[in-house]
Each structure stands twice: as C-alpha cells, then as structure tokens.
KOLZAMI-762505 format. One line per 10 residues: number of its first residue (from 0); for each residue x, y, z of C-alpha. Coordinates in steps of 0.02 Angstrom, whole numbers. Example, Ala and Ser with C-alpha at 12.3 -4.5 7.8 and 13.67 -1.06 7.14 Angstrom:
# KOLZAMI-762505
0) 615:-225:390  684:-53:357 .
# end
This chain:
# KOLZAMI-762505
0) -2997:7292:3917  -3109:7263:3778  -3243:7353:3662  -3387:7275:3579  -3434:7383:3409  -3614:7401:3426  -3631:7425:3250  -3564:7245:3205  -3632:7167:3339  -3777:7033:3315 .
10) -3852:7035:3494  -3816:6852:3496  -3771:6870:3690  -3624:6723:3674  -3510:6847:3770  -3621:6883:3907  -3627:6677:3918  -3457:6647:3895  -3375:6792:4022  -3301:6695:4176 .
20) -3311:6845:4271  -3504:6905:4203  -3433:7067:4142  -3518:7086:3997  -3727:7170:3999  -3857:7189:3885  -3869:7381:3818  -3991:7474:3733  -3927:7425:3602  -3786:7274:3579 .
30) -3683:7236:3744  -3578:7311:3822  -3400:7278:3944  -3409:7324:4109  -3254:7386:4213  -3239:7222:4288  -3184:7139:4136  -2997:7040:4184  -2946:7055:4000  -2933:6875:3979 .
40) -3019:6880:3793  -3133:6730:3778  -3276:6852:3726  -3164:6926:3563  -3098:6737:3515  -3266:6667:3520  -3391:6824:3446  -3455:6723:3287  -3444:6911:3197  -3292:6979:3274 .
50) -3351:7129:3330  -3251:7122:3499  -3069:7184:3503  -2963:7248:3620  -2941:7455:3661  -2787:7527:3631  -2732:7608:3810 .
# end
C-alpha cells in the first residue's frame, strides 16, 4: 500500500486520475489512499512532486 504526505502534496489530483482501480479521494486536505488500493504504483511513479511512496509493513 501507499501513503501520500499531505505536507508535500500539491492537490494536483493526477493520482486520483491516474488510479485504475479509483482508490485514491480528495481529503480535507491533500488526498488520500483508500484500502482498495492493489499496490500497483502508477500514482507514486507519476506524482510530479513525489510525495507518494510506499508504507513500510
């Protein structure tokens, strides 16, 4: 699973857009991963800031 660092993130919403599986929402503040994420990464490779990586189980 993944983690999006609200404090880097731009609100840009390119992860939301590019999730095949539409696990990513719109906080308060930022976005945030949902427990449906697969894991497959597209939203870390492609966040123009990097502020996606992946949690450490």
């Amino acid at each position: 699973m993944y983690i999006i660092d609200k404090s880097e993130c731009i609100e840009c919403g390119f992860c939301k857009r590019i999730c095949p599986k539409n696990s990513i929402k719109k906080a308060e503040y930022a976005y945030e991963i949902t427990d449906t994420c697969v894991s497959c990464g597209l939203c870390a490779k492609n966040c123009p800031v990097k502020a996606i990586t992946k949690k450490e189980e």
